[in-house]
C-alpha positions, 0 to 999 in steps of 0.5 A: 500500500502506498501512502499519499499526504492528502488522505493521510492528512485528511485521516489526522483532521478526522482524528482531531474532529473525533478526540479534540472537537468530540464528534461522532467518527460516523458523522465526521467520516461523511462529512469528509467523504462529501466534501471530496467528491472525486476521491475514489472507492479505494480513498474513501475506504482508506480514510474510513477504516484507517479512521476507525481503527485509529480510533479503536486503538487510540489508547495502545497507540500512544502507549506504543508510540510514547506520544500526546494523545492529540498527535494525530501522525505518531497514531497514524505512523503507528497504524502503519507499522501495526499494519506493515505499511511502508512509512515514506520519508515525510517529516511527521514519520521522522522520529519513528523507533520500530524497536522500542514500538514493539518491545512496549507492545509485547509487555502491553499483553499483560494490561488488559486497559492498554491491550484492549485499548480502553479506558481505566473506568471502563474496564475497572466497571467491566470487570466488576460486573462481568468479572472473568467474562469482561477480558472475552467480551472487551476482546470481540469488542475491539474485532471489526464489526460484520456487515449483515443485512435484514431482509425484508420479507414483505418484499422477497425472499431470503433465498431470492435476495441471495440469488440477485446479490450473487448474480452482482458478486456479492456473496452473502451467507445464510444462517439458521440462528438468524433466519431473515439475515445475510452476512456479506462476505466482504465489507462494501457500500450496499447502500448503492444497490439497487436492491437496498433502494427497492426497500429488498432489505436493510442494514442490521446487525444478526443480534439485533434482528432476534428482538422483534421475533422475541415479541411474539408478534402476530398478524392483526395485532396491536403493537408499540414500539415505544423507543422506536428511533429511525425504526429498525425494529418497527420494520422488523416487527411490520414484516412479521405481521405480514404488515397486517394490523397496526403499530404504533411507533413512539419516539422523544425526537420528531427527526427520527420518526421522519427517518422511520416514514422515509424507511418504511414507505421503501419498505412497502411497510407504511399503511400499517404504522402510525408514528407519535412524538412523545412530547408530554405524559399524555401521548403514553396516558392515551395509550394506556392498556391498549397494546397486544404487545409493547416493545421497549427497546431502551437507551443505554450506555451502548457497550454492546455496540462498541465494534460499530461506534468505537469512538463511544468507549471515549466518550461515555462516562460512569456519569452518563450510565448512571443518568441512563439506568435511571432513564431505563426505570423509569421507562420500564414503570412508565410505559408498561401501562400501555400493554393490556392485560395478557399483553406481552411486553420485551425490555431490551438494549444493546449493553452487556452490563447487568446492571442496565439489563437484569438488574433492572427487569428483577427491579421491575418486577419486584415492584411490579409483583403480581402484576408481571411475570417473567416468561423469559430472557436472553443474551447475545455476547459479542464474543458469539461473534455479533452485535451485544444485545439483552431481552427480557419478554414480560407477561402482564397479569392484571 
């Protein structure tokens, strides 16, 4: 791989974005990519994946390289190096020492926080709450994240699907655990598909695609989702009840809701979904018994995720997962008046942390005794090879 000072300079203004104006490396990423046009395939995903993988290993690379986090080139030489790209004479490369970055790389195996390139606060959090299993999990955490794809049922098959992404070389896997999903067998921009554009599928990672069937939804029934964000699940959900029946999708911000509308007419999903902005306790007082099934797919710290936003383990705090846990009670005692009685209802999130998943639903329910029965629950551990997700499906009994 030959480097050119333009994409490279162009990786370290990301970086600064990223660490000095804490931006989000999505946002930053395709704010760069638009405003340079020309650049080729080959140039957009090197500055894409160099930014990312920098990101990821910002810790161990100052550690390798014995720099100030906010220099930006010493990272980037010391991607290279991890990588085997030869280093042009460039004055930014001048006071690399390839020795020294390997011999700190060899007794950085032994600190779990510098080899898996976290945070002290979050691995000193991670091994309270998951103990022997933290050092796995932080591990996968830190592997590329697969591109899988959701198909969308109302429209094609899976097997179909398959078929015309074949016929345009995109090889794309099937697996029995994750009966609607795709995995591509190698990283590419399927946005550009025509298939993507004809609503055939969406982008959603396997862990995720196992919450909507955990609700049990069925044709004709009456569903909310309560966190409904740009609508991932909503779709999901839509598709399962062969777009039979109604849903009501739910969400604090009116900007996602419009997200959702725009996905759901490609879909071929919207006749069946109604979408409301919370924006006062009336919205979920109307609501109140009325809902065969409620989703509530909460906000939490996100730790689940980590391979598809690394930059979040920089950002996050212990303050931060304080305030969400107690967003998520407060969800869970306030949204729950809106399934009827014999009604289902699924608490999930995408963190592993106990403390944002089972604790809260035993906390639930111990408040809520004799009024909900835990039917079951389930984890994803990103060390399966996806996506970090928790699901608890509750009955509501009276």
């Amino acid at each position: 791989m030959k480097l050119f000072h333009n994409l490279c300079d162009a990786v370290v203004e990301s970086l600064r974005e990223v660490f000095v104006e804490n931006r989000y490396a999505d946002k930053v990423i395709e704010k760069v990519l638009k405003q340079n046009p020309k650049w080729g395939a080959r140039d957009r995903r090197f500055i894409a994946e160099t930014t990312y993988d920098i990101v990821r290993w910002h810790r161990l690379y100052v550690h390798l390289m014995k720099c100030d986090p906010e220099d930006f080139w010493s990272q980037l030489a010391a991607w290279c190096v991890w990588n085997k790209v030869e280093l042009p004479p460039w004055p930014e490369f001048e006071e690399v020492d390839r020795p020294a970055f390997f011999e700190r790389y060899d007794k950085a195996q032994h600190t779990l926080k510098i080899r898996e390139s976290i945070p002290d606060w979050l691995d000193d959090l991670g091994q309270e709450e998951l103990g022997a299993g933290w050092a796995k999990e932080i591990h996968a955490l830190n592997e590329q994240a697969k591109v899988v794809l959701r198909v969308n049922t109302l429209k094609v098959s899976r097997a179909d699907l398959q078929a015309q992404l074949l016929k345009e070389e995109i090889i794309a896997n099937a697996t029995t655990e994750f009966p609607d999903a795709l995995i591509l067998e190698e990283r590419q921009n399927i946005f550009t598909r025509q298939q993507f554009k004809d609503g055939l599928f969406e982008v959603q990672d396997a862990g995720s695609q196992l919450i909507a069937p955990f609700l049990r939804v069925q044709p004709g029934q009456r569903v909310i989702d309560a966190c409904a964000g740009a609508g991932g699940k909503t779709l999901h959900l839509a598709a399962l009840m062969k777009d039979k029946g109604k849903i009501i999708a739910l969400d604090t911000e009116d900007w996602k809701l419009d997200e959702l509308k725009k996905r759901a007419r490609r879909a071929g999903a919207s006749n069946n979904i109604e979408t409301r902005v919370i924006d006062s306790s009336k919205v979920i007082k109307r609501l109140e018994n009325s809902a065969d099934r409620l989703l509530l797919d909460v906000p939490c710290s996100g730790l689940g995720v980590l391979r598809r936003n690394p930059d979040a383990k920089w950002k996050l705090s212990v303050e931060f997962i304080d305030k969400v846990k107690s967003l998520q009670q407060t969800i869970l005692r306030d949204y729950s008046a809106m399934v009827r009685k014999d009604g289902l209802m699924v608490y999930s999130t995408c963190s592993i942390l106990p403390s944002e998943n089972q604790q809260q639903v035993q906390q639930f329910l111990k408040e809520n005794e004799g009024k909900f029965q835990l039917e079951e629950e389930a984890t994803l551990s990103p060390s399966v090879g996806f996506d970090g997700f928790y699901m608890a499906r509750m009955k509501k009994l009276v």
